[in-house]
C-alpha positions in Angstrom: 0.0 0.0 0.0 1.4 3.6 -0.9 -0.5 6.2 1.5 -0.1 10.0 2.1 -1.9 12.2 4.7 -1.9 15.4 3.4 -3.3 16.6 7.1 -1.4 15.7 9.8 -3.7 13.4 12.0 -6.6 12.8 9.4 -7.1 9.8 7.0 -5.1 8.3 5.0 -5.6 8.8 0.9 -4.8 5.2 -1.0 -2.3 6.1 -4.4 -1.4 3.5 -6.8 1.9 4.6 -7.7 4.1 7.6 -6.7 7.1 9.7 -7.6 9.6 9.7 -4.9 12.6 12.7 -5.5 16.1 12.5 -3.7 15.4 14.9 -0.1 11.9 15.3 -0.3 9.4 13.6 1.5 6.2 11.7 0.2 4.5 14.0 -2.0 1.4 15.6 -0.4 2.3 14.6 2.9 1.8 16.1 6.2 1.7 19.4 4.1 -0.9 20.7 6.7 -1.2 20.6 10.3 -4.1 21.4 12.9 -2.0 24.0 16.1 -4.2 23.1 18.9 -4.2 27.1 19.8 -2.3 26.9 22.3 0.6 28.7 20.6 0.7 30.6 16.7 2.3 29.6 14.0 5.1 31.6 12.4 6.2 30.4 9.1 9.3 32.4 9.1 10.7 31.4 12.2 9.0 28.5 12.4 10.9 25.4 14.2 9.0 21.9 14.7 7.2 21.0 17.8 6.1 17.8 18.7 2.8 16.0 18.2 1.3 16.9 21.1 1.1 20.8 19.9 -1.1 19.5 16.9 -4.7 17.9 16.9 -3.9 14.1 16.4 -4.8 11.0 16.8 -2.1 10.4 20.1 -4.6 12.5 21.9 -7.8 13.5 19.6 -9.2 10.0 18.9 -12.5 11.3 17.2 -10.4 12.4 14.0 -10.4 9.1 13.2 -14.0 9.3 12.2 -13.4 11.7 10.1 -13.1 11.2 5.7 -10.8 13.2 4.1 -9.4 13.3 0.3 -7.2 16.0 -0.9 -7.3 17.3 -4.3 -3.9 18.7 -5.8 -5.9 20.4 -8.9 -7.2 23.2 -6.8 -6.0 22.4 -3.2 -9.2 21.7 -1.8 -10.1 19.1 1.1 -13.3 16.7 1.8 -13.8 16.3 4.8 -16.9 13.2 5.0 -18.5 12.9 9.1 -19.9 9.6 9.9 -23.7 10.9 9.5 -23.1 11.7 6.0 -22.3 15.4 6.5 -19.6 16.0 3.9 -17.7 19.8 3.9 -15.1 20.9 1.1 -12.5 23.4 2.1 -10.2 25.3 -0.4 -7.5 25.4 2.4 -5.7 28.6 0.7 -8.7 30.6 1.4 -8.5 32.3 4.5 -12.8 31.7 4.9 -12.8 28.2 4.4 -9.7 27.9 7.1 -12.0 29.4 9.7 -14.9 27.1 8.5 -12.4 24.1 9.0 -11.4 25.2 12.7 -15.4 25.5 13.3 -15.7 21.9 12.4 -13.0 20.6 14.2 -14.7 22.4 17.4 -17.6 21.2 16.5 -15.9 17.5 16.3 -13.9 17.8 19.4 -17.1 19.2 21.5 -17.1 18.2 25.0 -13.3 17.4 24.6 -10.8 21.0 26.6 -8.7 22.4 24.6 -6.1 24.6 24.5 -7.4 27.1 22.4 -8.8 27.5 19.0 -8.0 25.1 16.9 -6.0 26.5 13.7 -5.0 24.9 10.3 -1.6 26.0 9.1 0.6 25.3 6.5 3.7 26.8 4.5 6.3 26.3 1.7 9.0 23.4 2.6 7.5 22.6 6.1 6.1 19.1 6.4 4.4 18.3 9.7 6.1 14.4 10.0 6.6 13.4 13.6 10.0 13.2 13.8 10.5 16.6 12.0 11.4 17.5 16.0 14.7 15.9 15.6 16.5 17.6 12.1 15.6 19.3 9.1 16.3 16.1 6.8 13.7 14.2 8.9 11.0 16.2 7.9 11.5 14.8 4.7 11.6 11.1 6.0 8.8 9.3 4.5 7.5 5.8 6.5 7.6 2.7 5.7 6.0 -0.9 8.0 6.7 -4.3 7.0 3.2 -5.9 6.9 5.5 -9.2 8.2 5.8 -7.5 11.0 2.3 -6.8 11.8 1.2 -9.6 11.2 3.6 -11.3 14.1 2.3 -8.7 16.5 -0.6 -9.1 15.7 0.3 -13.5 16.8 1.4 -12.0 19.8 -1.3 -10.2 20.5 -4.0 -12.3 19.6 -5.6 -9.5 17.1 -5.7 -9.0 13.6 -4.2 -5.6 13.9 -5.5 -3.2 10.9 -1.9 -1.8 9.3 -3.8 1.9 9.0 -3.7 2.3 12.7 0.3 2.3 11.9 -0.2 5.6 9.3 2.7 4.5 7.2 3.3 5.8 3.8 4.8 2.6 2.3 3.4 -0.7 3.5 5.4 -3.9 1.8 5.6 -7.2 2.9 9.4 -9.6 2.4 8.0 -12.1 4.5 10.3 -11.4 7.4 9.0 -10.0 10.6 11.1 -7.3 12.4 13.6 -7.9 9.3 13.3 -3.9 8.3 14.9 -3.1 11.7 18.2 -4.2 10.6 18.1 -2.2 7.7 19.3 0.8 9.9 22.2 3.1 8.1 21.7 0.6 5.1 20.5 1.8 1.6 17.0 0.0 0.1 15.7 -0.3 -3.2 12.0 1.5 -3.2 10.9 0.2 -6.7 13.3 2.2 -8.9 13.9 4.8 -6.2 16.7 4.2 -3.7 16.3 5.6 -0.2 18.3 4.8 3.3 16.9 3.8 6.8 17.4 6.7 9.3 15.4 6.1 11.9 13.3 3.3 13.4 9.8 4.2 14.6 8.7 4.4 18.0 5.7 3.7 18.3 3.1 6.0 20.1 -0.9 5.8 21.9 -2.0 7.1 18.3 -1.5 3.2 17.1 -4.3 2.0 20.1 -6.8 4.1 18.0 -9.1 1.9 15.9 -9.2 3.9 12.4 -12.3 1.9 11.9 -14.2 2.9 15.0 -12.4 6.3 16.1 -12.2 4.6 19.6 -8.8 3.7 21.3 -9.0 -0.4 22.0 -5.7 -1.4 22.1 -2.8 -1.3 23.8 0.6 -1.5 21.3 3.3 0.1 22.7 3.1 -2.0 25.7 2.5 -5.0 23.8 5.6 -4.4 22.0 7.2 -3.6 25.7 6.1 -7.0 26.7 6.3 -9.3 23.7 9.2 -8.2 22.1 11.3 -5.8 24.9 11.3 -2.6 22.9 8.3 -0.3 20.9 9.5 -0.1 17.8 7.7 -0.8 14.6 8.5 0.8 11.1 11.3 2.6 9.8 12.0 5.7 8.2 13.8 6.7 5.4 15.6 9.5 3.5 15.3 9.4 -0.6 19.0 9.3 -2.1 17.8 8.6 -6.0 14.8 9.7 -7.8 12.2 7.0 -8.8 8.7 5.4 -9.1 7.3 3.5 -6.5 4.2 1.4 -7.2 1.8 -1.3 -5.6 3.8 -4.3 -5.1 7.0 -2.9 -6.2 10.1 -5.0 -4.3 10.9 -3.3 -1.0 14.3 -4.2 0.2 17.9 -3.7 1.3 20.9 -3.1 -1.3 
């Protein structure tokens, strides 16, 4: 599976194929982010914060009931509620930004926050989760062995859906927990070649059910217990330009 989220903490949006580009991220990813007000965004001096200054699914786990799709024609977003209600939002007019942060009040009601929620955005910032730690991770796209999940998943005694995980590159070699060797190593990414940075550690945002928007699980400490760390994933930096596509080979080089 290829997906991008092209708002931090909302659905994922399927592709079928991709062009990846040497230090750039997934395209369409993370491009957008939802402050939680408790601080405003500068875009010039802008630094990354953590996940916990954004709405998202670590603490919000209602946004997971929540449709989106992003269109790059005109930079608009869906947004589909479980009742039906369906909203589009050109998110470069300033109108529709403040008809977004009504919804997401109106989502989150009965939930305190920390002020008014605000959607905000600007040109070479991505919103990835581990943008916190250098500027060439912002541009680190994700990537889960489906191998993987599916042992967890044994250990666990679940059939663990691999959205909860909000990966951008799911691929499956057959070998659990094989992709956490790959660290400081170069991979083949169809006919793109990229290099494991970073494994993932995994946060409370993976006990929320993407199905039912309600937080049933417990995987970090399953990790903790089954396997005696809480990592699953990797992510990696493109080196080469290329195209990615469903069921491309994933693997090192």
């Amino acid at each position: 599976m290829l997906c991008r989220y092209p708002v931090k903490g909302l659905s994922a949006e399927m592709l079928s194929s991709v062009s990846l580009s040497a230090g750039q991220g997934f395209p369409s990813d993370r491009r957008y982010a939802i402050a939680n007000g408790e601080w405003v965004f500068d875009a010039a001096g802008f630094v990354p914060r953590p996940k916990t200054d954004y709405l998202a699914l670590v603490k919000y786990e209602r946004l997971a009931a929540l449709s989106t799709s992003w269109r790059d024609s005109d930079g608009t977003l869906q947004v589909r509620e479980r009742d039906g209600r369906t909203q589009r939002f050109d998110l470069g007019n300033a109108s529709d930004r403040e008809r977004f942060s009504d919804l997401m009040l109106r989502v989150l009601d009965g939930i305190s926050l920390p002020g008014r929620p605000e959607l905000v955005s600007a040109d070479g910032i991505r919103f990835t989760d581990v943008s916190v730690y250098s500027p060439a991770l912002m541009n680190a796209i994700s990537l889960i062995n489906l191998a993987t999940l599916r042992d967890l998943g044994r250990a666990m005694g679940v059939e663990l859906d691999p959205l909860r995980f909000r990966a951008n590159l799911y691929f499956d070699n057959g070998v659990p927990w094989s992709e956490l060797d790959w660290l400081d190593r170069n991979v083949k990414i169809g006919s793109a070649t990229a290099r494991i940075v970073r494994q993932t550690r995994r946060c409370a945002a993976t006990n929320v059910n993407p199905v039912t928007a309600e937080r049933d699980l417990g995987i970090p400490q399953a990790l903790a217990k089954h396997f005696g760390h809480v990592f699953c994933g990797v992510y990696a930096g493109i080196v080469t330009d290329g195209e990615a596509g469903l069921g491309d080979e994933v693997g090192p080089l």
